[in-house]
C-alpha positions as CSV (number, residue, x, y, z in Angstrom):
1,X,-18.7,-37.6,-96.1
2,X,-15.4,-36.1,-98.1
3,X,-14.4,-39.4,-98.9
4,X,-17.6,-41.0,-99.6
5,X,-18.0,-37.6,-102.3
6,X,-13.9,-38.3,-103.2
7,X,-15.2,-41.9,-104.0
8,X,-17.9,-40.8,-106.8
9,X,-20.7,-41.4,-104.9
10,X,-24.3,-39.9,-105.6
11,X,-25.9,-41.2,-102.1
12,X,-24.0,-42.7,-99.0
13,X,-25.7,-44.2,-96.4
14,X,-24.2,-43.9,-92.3
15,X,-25.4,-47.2,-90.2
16,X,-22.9,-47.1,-87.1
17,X,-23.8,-50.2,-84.8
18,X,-26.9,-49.5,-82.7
19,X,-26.7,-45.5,-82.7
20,X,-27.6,-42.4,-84.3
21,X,-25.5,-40.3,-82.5
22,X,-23.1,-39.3,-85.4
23,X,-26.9,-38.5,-87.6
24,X,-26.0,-34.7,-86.6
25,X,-22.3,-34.4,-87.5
26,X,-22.8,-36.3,-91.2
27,X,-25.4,-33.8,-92.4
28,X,-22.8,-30.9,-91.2
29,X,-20.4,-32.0,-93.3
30,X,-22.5,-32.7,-96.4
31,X,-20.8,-31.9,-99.4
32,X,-22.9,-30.7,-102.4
33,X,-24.2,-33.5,-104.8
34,X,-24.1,-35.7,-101.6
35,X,-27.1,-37.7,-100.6
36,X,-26.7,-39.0,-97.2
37,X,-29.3,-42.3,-96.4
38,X,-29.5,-42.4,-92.4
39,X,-29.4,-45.4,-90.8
40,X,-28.1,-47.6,-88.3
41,X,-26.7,-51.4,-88.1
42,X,-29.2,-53.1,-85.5
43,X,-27.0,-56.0,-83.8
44,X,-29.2,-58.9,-83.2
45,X,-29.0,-62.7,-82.3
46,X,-30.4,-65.8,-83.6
47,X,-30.3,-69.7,-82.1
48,X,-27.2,-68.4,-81.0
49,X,-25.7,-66.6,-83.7
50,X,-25.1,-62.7,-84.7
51,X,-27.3,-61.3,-87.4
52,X,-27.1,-57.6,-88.3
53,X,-29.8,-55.8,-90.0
54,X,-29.5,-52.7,-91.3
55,X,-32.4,-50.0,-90.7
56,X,-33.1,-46.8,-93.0
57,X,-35.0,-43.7,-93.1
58,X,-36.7,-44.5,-89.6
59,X,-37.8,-41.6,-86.9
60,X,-35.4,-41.7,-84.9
61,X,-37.2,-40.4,-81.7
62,X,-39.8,-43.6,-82.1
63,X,-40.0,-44.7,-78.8
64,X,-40.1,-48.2,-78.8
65,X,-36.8,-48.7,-81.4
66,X,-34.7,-45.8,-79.3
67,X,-35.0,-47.9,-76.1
68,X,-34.3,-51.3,-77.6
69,X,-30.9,-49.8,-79.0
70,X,-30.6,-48.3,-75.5
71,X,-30.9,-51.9,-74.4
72,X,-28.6,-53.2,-77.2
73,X,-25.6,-50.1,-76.6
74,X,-26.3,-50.8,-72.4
75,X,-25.5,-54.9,-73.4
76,X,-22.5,-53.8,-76.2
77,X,-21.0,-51.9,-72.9
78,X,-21.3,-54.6,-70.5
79,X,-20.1,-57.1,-72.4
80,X,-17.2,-55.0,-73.9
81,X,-16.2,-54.2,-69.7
82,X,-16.2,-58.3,-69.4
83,X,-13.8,-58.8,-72.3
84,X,-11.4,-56.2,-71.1
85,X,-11.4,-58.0,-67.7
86,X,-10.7,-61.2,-69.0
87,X,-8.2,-59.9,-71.6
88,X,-6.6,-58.2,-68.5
89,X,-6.8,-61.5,-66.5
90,X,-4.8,-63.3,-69.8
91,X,-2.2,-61.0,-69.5
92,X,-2.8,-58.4,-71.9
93,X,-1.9,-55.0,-70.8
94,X,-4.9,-53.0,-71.7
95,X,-7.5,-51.3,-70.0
96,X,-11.1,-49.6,-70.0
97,X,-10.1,-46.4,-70.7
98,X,-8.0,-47.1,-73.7
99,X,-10.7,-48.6,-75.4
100,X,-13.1,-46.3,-74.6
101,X,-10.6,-43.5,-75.7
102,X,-10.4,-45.2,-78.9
103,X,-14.2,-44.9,-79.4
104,X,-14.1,-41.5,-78.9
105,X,-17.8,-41.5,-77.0
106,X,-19.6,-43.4,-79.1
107,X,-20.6,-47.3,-79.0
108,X,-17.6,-49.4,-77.7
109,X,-17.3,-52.6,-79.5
110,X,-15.3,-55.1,-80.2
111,X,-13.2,-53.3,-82.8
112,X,-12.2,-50.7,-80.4
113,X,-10.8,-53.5,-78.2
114,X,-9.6,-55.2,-81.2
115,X,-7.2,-51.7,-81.8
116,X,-6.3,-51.6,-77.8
117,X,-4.9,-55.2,-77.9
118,X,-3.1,-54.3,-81.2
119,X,-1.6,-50.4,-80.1
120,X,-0.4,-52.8,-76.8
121,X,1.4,-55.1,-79.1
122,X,-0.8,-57.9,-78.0
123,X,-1.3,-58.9,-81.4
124,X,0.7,-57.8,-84.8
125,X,-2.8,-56.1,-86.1
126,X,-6.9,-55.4,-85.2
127,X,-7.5,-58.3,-87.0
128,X,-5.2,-60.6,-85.5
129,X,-7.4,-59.5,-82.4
130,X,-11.1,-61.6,-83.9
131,X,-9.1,-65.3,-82.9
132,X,-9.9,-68.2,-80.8
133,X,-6.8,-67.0,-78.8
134,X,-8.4,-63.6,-78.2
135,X,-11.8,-62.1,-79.0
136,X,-12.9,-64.1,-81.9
137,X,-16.0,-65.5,-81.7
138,X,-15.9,-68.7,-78.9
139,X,-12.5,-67.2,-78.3
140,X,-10.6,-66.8,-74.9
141,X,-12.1,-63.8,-74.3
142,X,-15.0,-63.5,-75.6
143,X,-18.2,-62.7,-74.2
144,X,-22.1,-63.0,-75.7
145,X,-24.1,-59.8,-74.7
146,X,-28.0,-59.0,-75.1
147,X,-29.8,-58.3,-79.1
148,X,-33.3,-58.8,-80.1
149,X,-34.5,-61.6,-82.6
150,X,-34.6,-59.9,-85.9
151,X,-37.9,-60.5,-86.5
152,X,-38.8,-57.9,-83.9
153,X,-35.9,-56.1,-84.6
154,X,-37.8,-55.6,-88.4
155,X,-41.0,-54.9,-87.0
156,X,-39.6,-52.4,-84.8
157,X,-37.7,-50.7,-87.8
158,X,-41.3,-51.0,-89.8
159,X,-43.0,-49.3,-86.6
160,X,-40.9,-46.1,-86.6
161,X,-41.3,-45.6,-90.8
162,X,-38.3,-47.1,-91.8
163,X,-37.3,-49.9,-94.0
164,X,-34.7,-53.0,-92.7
165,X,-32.0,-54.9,-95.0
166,X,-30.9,-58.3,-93.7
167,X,-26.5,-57.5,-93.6
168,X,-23.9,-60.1,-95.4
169,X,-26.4,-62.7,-94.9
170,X,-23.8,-65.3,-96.4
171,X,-20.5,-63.9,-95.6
172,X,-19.0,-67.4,-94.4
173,X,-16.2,-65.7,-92.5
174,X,-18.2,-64.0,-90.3
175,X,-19.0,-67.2,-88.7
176,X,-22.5,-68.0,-90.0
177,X,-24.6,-68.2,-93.6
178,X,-28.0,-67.3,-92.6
179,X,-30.4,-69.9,-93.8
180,X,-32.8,-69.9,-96.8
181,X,-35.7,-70.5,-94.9
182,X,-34.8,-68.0,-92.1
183,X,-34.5,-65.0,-94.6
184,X,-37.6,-66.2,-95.7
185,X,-39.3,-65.7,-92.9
186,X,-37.7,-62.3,-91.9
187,X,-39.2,-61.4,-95.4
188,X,-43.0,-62.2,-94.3
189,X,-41.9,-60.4,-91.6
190,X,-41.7,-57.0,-93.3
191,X,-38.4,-57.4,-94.1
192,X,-37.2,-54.8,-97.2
193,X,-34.3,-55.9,-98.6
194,X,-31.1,-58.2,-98.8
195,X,-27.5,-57.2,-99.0
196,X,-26.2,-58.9,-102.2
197,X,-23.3,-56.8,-103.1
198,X,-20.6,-56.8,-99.7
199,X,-16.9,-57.7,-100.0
200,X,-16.9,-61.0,-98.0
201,X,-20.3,-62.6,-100.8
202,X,-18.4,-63.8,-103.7
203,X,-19.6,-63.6,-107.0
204,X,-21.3,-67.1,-106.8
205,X,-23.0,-65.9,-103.3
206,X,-24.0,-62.7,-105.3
207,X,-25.7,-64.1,-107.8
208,X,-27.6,-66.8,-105.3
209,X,-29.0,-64.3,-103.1
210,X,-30.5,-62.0,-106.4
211,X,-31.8,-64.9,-107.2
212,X,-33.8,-65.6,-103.6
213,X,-34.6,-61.8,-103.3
214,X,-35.9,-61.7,-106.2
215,X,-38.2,-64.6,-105.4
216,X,-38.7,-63.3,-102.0
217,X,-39.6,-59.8,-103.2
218,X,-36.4,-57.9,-101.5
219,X,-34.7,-55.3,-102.2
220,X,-30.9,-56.4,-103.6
221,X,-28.8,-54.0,-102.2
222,X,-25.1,-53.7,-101.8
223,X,-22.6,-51.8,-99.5
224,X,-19.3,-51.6,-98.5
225,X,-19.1,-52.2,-94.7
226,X,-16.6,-49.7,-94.4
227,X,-15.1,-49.6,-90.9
228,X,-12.2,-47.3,-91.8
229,X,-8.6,-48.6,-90.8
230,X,-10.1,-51.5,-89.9
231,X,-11.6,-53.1,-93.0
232,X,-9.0,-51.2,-95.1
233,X,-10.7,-47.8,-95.9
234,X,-13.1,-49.2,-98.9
235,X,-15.7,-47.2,-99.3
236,X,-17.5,-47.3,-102.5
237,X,-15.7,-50.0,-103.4
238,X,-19.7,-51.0,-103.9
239,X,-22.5,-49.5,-105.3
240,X,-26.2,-50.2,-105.3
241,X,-27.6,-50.1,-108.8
242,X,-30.1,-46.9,-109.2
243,X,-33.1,-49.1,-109.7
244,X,-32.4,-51.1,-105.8
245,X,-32.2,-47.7,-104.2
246,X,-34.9,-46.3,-105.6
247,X,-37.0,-49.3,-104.9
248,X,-35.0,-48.8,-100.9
249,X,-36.3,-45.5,-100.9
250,X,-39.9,-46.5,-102.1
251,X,-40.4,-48.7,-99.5
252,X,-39.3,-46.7,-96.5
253,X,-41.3,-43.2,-97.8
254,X,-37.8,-41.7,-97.8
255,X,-38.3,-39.3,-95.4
256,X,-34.9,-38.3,-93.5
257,X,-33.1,-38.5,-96.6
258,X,-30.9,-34.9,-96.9
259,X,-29.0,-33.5,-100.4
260,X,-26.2,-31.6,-99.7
């Protein structure tokens, strides 16, 4: 929150993969001026490929979306416990407990292992880690794990109050561009609004997707994907125009929302 305030930033919003646990310790350290916009990152799959959507303002205690992002964190774990067995297997010297240490209790993913295989001197950095050699995608290790479709991950978010944002939808080096047509169905769907501004859209992708939300009736939002040492501490380095997040905030009746 210090460095989200140190960045200029009126509102931040906290989506950690598939949890809420760290709701309680971002509103305790609100500064004052600080909006904080909880969330979560929903991990979900599609024909075989990872789509993340990015949930607001929902009740947390809705019973329905808490135990599919049990069933999401419960397939996250397994599947992290697989890659470390093969990585072991490979020859890498690293083990459950270091990654899990690394995640200090909360949901183990494949950054955390990403850091193990790079504090073991496995690989020269975390993101020498996401390879075909290692834990890339298809990689050596690699292992697929359980996540809803999106389209019930959305109506799930629309069921507990909140409002969804399809993530990086054409961020290339993630693997994937979603589809036209497939955001436009997530949009019938109840989908809210589409991630324009991220690091990995260049400005050509920027000004295609406006273009398609607007059409679609979305949200254009933007974000920084901060992951902390991993992604090269960059938060802030986007911001949502007022006008988006007001509209964000319209469309999920902005309860949850605290001012420090």
């Amino acid at each position: 929150m210090l460095a989200a305030s140190a960045a200029g930033l009126d509102a931040v919003a906290l989506t950690d993969h598939d949890t809420v646990a760290g709701h309680a310790a971002a509103r305790a350290a609100l500064p004052a001026g600080l909006t904080l916009l909880p969330g979560m990152e929903m991990s979900c799959r599609l024909d075989g490929h990872s789509v993340h959507l990015l949930a607001y303002l929902f009740d947390p205690a809705d019973v329905p979306l808490a135990a599919e992002c049990a069933a999401i964190r419960q397939g996250r774990d397994d599947r992290a416990r697989a890659m470390v067995e093969r990585l072991r297997e490979l020859g890498a010297d690293v083990s459950w407990q270091q990654v899990t240490a690394l995640a200090g209790g909360g949901v183990v993913g494949r950054p955390h292992i990403a850091r193990a295989l790079a504090g073991a001197g496995v690989v020269g950095s975390a993101q020498e880690a996401f390879s075909q050699e290692w834990i890339g995608s298809g990689g050596r290790a690699h292992v697929t794990r359980y996540a809803p479709d999106p389209a019930r991950a959305v109506a799930l978010v629309r069921g507990a109050g909140g409002a969804s944002v399809l993530a990086h939808p054409a961020a290339s080096a993630r693997g994937w561009v979603i589809p036209d047509e497939v955001i436009g169905r997530l949009a019938a769907a109840g989908l809210a609004g589409l991630e324009v501004d991220h690091p990995d859209h260049d400005q050509a992708e920027r000004g295609r997707l406006r273009t398609l939300a607007r059409d679609l009736d979305l949200v254009p939002t933007a974000g920084s994907d901060d992951h902390g040492e991993l992604t090269g501490y960059r938060i802030g380095c986007e911001s949502g125009a007022g006008q988006g997040y007001e509209a964000l905030l319209d469309r999920s009746g902005r309860a949850g929302l605290v001012t420090g």
